[in-house]
C-alpha positions as CSV (number, residue, x, y, z in Angstrom):
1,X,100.7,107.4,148.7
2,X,103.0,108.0,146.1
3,X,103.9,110.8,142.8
4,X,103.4,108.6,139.8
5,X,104.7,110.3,136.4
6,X,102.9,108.8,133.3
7,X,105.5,109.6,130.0
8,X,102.9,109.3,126.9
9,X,99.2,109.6,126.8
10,X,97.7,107.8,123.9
11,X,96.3,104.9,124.6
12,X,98.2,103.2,127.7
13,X,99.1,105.9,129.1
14,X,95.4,107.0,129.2
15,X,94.4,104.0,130.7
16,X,97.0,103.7,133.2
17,X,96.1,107.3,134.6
18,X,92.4,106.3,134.5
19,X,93.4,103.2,136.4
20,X,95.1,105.3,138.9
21,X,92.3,107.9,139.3
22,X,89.1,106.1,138.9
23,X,90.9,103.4,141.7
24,X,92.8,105.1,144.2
25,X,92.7,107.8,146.2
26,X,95.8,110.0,147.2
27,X,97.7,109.5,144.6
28,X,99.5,112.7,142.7
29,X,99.8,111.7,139.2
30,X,101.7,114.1,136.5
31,X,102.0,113.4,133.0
32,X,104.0,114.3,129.9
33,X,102.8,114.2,126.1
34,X,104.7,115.7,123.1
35,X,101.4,115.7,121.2
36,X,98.9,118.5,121.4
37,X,95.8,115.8,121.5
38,X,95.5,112.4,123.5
39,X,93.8,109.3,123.3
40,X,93.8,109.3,119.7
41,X,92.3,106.5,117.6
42,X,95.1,105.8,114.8
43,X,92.6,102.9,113.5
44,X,89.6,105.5,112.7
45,X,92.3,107.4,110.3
46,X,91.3,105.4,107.1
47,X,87.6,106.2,107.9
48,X,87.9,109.9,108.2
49,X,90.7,110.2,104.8
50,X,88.1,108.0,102.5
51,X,84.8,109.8,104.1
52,X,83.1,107.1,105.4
53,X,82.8,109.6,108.4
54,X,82.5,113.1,108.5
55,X,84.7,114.5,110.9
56,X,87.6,112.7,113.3
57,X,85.6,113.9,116.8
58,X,84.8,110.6,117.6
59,X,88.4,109.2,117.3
60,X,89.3,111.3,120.1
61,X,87.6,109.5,123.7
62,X,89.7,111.3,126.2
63,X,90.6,114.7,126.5
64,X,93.2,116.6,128.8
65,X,90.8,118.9,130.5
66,X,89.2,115.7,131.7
67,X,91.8,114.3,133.0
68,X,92.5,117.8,135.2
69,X,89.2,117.7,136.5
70,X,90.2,114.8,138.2
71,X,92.9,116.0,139.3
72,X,96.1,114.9,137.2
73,X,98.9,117.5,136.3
74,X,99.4,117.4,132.3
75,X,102.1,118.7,130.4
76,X,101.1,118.6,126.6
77,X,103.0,119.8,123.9
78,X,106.3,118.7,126.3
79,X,108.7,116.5,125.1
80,X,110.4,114.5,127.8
81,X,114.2,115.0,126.9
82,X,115.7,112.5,129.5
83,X,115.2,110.8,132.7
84,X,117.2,110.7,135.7
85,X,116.3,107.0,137.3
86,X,118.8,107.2,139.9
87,X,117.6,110.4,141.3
88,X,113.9,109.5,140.1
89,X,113.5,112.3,138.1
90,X,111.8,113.4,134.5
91,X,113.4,116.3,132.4
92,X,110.7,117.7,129.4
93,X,111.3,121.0,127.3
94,X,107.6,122.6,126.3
95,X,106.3,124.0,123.5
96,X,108.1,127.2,124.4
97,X,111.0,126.1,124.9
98,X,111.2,126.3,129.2
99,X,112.6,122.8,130.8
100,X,110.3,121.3,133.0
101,X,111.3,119.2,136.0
102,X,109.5,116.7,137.8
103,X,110.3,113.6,140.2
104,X,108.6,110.5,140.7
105,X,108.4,107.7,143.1
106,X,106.7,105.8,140.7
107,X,107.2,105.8,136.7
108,X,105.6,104.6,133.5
109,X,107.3,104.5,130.6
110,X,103.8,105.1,127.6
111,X,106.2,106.4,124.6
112,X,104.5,104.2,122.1
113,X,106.0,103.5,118.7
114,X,107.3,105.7,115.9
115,X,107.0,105.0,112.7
116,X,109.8,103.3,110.4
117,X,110.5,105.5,107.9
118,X,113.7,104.2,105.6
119,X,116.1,107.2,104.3
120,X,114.8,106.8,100.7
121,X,117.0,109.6,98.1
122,X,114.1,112.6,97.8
123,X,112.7,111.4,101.0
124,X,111.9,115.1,102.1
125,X,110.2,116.0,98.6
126,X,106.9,117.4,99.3
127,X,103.6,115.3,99.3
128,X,105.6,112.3,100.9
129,X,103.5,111.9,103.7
130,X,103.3,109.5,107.0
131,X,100.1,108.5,107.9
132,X,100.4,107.8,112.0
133,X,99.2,110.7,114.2
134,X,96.7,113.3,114.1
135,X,97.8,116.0,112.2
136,X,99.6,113.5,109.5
137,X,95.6,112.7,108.9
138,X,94.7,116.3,108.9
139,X,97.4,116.7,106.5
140,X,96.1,113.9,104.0
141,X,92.8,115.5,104.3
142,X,93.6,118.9,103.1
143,X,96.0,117.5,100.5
144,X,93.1,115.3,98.9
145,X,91.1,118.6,98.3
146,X,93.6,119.2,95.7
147,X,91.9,118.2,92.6
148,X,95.4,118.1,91.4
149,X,96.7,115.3,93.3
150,X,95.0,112.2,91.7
151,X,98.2,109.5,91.7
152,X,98.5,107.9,94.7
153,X,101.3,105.5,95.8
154,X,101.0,103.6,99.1
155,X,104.3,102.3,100.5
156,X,103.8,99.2,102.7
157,X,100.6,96.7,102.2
158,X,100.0,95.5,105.9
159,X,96.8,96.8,107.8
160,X,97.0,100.6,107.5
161,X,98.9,100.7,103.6
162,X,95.6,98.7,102.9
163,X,93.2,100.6,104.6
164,X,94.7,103.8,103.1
165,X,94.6,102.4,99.7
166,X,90.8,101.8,100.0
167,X,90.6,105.3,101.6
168,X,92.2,107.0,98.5
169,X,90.0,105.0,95.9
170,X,87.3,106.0,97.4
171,X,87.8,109.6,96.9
172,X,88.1,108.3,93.0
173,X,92.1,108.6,93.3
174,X,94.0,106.3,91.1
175,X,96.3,103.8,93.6
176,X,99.2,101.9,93.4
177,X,99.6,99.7,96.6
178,X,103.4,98.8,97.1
179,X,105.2,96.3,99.0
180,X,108.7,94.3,98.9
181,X,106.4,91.0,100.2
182,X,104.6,88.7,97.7
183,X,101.0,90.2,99.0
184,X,99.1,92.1,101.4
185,X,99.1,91.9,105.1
186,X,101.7,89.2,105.2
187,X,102.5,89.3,108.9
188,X,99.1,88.8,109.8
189,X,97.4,86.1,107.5
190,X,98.6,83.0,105.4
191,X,99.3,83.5,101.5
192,X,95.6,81.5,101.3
193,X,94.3,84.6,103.2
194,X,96.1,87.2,101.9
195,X,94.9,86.4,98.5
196,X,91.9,86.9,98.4
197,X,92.0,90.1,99.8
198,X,94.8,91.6,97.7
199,X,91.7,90.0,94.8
200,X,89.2,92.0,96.5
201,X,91.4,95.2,96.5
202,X,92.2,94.4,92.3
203,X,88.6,93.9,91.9
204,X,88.2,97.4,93.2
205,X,90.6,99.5,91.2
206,X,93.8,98.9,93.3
207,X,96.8,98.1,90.7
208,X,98.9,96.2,93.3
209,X,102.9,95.8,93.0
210,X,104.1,93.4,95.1
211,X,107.5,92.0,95.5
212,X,109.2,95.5,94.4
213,X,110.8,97.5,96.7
214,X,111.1,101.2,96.4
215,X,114.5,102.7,95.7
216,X,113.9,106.2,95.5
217,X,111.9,109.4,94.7
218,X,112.2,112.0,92.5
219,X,110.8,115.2,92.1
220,X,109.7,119.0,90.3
221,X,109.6,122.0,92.1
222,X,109.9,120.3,95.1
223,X,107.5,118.3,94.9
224,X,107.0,114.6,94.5
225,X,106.1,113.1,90.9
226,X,107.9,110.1,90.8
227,X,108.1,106.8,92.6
228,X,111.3,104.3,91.3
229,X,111.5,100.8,92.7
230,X,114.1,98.1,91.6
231,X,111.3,97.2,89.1
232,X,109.4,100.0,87.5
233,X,108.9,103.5,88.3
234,X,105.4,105.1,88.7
235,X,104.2,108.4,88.0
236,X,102.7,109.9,91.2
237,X,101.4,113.1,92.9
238,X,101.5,111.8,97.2
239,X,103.2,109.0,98.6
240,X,101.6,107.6,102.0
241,X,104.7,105.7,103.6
242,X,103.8,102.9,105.6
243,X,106.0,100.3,106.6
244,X,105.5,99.5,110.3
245,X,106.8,100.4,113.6
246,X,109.3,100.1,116.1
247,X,109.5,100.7,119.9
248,X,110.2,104.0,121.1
249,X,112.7,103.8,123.6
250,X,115.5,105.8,123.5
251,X,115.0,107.0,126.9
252,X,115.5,103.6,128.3
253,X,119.0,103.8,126.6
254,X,122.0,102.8,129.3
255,X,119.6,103.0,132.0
256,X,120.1,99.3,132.6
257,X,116.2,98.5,131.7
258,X,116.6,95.1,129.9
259,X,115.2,95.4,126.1
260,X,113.9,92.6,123.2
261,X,116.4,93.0,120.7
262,X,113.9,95.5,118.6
263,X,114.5,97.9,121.4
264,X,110.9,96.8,123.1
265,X,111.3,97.4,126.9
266,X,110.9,94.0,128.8
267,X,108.4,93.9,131.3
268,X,106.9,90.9,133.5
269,X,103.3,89.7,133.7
270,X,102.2,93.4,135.9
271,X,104.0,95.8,133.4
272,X,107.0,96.3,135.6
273,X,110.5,96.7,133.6
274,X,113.9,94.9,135.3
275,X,114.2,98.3,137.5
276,X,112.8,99.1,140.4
277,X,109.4,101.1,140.3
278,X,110.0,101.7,136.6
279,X,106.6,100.2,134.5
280,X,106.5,100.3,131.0
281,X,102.9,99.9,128.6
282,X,101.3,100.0,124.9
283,X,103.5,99.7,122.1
284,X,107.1,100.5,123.7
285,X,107.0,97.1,125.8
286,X,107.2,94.0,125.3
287,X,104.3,91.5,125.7
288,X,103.4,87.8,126.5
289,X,102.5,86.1,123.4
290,X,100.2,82.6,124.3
291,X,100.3,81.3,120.8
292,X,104.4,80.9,120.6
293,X,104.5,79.4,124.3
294,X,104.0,82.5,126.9
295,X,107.5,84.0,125.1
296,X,108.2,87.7,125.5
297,X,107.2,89.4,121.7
298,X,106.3,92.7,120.2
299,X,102.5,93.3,119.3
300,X,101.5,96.6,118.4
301,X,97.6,96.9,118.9
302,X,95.4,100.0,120.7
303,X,93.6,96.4,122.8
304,X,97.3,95.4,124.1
305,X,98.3,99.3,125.3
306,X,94.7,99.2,127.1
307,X,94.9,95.9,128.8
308,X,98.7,97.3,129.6
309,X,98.1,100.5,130.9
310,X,95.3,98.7,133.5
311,X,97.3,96.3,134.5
312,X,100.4,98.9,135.5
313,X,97.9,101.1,136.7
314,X,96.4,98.6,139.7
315,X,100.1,97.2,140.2
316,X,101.2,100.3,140.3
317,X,99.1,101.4,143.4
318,X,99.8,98.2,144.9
319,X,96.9,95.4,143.7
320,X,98.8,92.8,142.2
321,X,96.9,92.0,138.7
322,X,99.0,89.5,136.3
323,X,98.3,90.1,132.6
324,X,97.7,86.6,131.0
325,X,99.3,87.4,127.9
326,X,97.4,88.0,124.2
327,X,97.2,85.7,121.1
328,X,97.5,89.3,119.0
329,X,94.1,88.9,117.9
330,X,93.2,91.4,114.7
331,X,90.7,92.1,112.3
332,X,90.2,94.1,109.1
333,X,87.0,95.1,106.5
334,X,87.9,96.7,103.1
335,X,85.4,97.2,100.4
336,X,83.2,95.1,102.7
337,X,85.1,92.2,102.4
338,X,86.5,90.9,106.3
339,X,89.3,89.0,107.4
340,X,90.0,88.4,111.3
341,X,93.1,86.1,113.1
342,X,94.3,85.6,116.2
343,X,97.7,84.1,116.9
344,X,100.3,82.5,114.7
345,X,99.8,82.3,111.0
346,X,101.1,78.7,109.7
347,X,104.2,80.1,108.1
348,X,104.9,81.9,111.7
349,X,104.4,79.1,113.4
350,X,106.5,77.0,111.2
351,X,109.4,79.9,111.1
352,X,109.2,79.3,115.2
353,X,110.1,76.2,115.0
354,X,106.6,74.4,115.2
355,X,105.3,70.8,113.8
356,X,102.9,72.8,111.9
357,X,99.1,71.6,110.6
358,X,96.3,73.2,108.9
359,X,92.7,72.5,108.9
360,X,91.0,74.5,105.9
361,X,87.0,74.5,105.8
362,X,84.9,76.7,103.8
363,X,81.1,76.9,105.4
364,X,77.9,79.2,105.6
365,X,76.5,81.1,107.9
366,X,72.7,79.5,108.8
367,X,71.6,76.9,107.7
368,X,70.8,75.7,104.4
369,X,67.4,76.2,103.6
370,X,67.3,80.0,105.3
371,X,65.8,81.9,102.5
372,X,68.1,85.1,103.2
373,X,71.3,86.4,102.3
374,X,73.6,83.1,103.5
375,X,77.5,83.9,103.2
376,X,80.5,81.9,102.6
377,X,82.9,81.3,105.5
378,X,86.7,80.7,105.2
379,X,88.4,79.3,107.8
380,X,92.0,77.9,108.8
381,X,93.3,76.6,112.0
382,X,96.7,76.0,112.7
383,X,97.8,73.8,115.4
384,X,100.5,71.7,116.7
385,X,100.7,68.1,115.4
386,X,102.9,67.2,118.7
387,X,100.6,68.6,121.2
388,X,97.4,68.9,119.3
389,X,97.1,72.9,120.7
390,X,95.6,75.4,118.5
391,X,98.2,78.0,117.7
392,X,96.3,80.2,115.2
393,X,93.0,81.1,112.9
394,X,92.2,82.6,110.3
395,X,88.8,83.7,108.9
396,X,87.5,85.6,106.0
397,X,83.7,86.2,104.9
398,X,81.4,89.3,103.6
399,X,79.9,88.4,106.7
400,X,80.9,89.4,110.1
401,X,82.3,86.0,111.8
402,X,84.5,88.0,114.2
403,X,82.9,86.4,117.6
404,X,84.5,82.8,116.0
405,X,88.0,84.6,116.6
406,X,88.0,85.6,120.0
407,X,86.7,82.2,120.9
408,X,89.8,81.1,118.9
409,X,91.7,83.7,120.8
410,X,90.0,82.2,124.4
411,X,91.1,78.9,122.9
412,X,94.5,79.5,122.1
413,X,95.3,81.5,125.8
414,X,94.2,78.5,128.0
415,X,95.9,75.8,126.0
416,X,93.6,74.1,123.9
417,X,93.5,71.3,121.6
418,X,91.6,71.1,118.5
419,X,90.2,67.7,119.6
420,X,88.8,69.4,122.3
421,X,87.3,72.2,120.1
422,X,85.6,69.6,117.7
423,X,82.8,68.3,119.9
424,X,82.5,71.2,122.0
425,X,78.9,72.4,122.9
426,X,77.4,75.0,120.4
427,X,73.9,75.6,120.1
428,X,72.1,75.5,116.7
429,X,69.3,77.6,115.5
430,X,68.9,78.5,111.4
431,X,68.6,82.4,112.3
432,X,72.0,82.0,113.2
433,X,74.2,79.1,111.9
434,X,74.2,75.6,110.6
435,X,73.6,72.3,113.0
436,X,77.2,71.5,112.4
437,X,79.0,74.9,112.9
438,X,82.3,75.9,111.1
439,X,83.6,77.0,114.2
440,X,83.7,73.3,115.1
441,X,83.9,71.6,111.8
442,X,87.3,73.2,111.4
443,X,88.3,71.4,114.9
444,X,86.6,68.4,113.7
445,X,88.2,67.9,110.4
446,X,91.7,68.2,111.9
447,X,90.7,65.5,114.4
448,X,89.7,63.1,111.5
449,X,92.9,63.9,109.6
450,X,94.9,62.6,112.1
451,X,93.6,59.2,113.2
């Protein structure tokens, strides 16, 4: 049996050691986490800041006393300073400032992702917040009992700058969504897509500034009032920054452990890095992306560090489990309004290097004649002319069509084409959809505009 050290405990780490535990006896596993919490459930955030729950208890699922009881070793609050890989051993200083020592016959690397914060002039004014862990939420929180801070000014318009927005008009703040991009969520959805959310977020009090990127801040008494970009300057009392992530894997740094060029540690189909009994999981590796041909990407999503941290936990103890890769599947719902994709968006696909084709179909729920609330569906696939293979879909409704994308997603991991998708076998009942589905119609109509 072996000493496994787990570096990071959010979400792959947790699942790795939960893996390791719940799996196999015999094993001693230790683990390191700067934070003071674990498990935490960054996505909830926007929930908890806008009050559409009342407290953050249920964004927390694991907690460290648990994980003693079955019998892992925890260091919390205990930065891991360096690592030792020829010697197989982990060097952490804790909260009080003692070095703590541990070696390992087996390692994996959990260190997540840290935010990208740009070195913006008045950067450190207060009220300039990043919204990523725990106590950054905590922060918001308290700060929005201010009655005094009613300008708000979100930097970055992908998943969280939205959801944050919404958050912040919902506590009847007045908000400025900002981003250098031509609309919202731009990595995730097609201009067709991202439209009409960035009009459902207008239609709800959001004064969106796209295309401007922010030059700098400025300040009184230390504290933020002012927001200039290379296009207009906006008054402002808190600043949510918000621009994405990046690997964190400076500890991986001349250790010979073969990175992506963003620094994302490059692991094979179990999790394992290019050194021996080294795994790496969650949002500081690399992953296997199905919709741009099996290559080695970077997805950051809480479902990837999960599926990670089980696969390095049963490899890891010697059952050989290959991951089969992800299509990145997401979803979001703001003001009620839902969007959901999996894989490439067309102009992804086409930046890849793709012969790109779309299939657009717009389509209701049940059928016709159900006398009941019947919404509109928006749908695009995106596929390879060449090969016929789905590569990507997009949907958007008031209505929750979310089991269309993970068929999509199923779709898109074992290779399929959209002709095969157009006839294939969906039942039909008016409670639940039309005789000629839009999951299929979509497929169908791309068939047709080929022949």
């Amino acid at each position: 049996m072996s000493k496994i050290v787990v570096v990071g405990a959010n979400h792959a780490g947790t699942a790795a050691i939960n893996t390791i535990i719940d799996n196999y006896e015999g094993n001693e596993v230790v683990a390191f986490e700067a934070n003071s919490n674990i498990s935490f459930l960054g996505c909830g955030m926007a929930l908890w800041i806008g009050g559409q729950i009342s407290k953050p208890d249920g964004l927390f699922y694991q907690t460290r006393e648990e994980f003693e009881a079955k019998g892992v070793s925890f260091h919390t609050e205990c930065g891991v300073d360096r690592i030792d890989y020829d010697a197989k051993k982990v060097y952490g200083t804790d909260k009080d400032g003692n070095e703590v020592v541990e070696d390992y016959d087996k390692l994996i690397l959990a260190t997540g992702s840290l935010p990208i914060i740009p070195r913006f002039e008045g950067g450190d004014l207060e009220n300039i917040q990043q919204v990523k862990l725990f106590q950054n939420a905590v922060d918001v929180v308290e700060k929005l009992k201010d009655p005094a801070i009613q300008r708000v000014a979100v930097v970055g318009a992908g998943y969280i700058g939205v959801e944050l927005a919404e958050a912040f008009q919902r506590h009847g703040r007045q908000v400025t969504l900002i981003d250098m991009a031509p609309t919202c969520m731009s990595t995730n959805f097609d201009p067709e897509f991202s439209e009409l959310m960035a009009k459902n977020m207008a239609d709800n009090g959001i004064d969106l500034r796209f295309g401007e990127g922010v030059q700098r801040f400025e300040g009184e008494n230390g504290k933020v009032t002012k927001l200039v970009t290379d296009k207009n300057s906006y008054d402002v009392d808190m600043v949510c920054v918000c621009i994405g992530f990046r690997p964190n894997t400076s500890l991986v740094e001349g250790a010979g452990i073969e990175t992506l060029p963003n620094g994302a540690i490059l692991v094979d189909h179990t999790q394992k890095t290019t050194r021996d009994d080294v795994y790496a999981v969650g949002d500081c590796a690399s992953i296997f992306n199905n919709s741009d041909s099996g290559k080695p990407g970077y997805i950051a999503l809480a479902t990837n560090a999960v599926r990670s941290g089980i696969i390095a936990g049963h490899n890891i103890c010697g059952t050989t489990v290959e991951g089969p890769g992800v299509q990145g599947s997401s979803a979001i719902c703001i003001f009620g309004y839902k969007m959901a994709a999996t894989g490439q968006s067309a102009v992804a696909a086409e930046r890849n290097g793709y012969d790109v084709a779309v299939s657009d179909y717009v389509g209701i729920q049940k059928a016709a004649f159900v006398e009941e609330e019947n919404p509109e569906v928006k749908i695009r696939l995106v596929y390879d002319k060449t090969t016929r293979k789905l590569l990507g879909a997009q949907m958007a409704s008031t209505y929750d069509m979310s089991a269309g994308i993970h068929m999509y997603s199923l779709a898109i991991q074992e290779g399929l084409t959209v002709d095969k998708l157009a006839l294939l076998d969906i039942f039909f009942l008016p409670h639940f959809n039309e005789p000629y589905n839009y999951y299929t119609m979509a497929a169908y109509q791309a068939m047709l505009a080929d022949k």
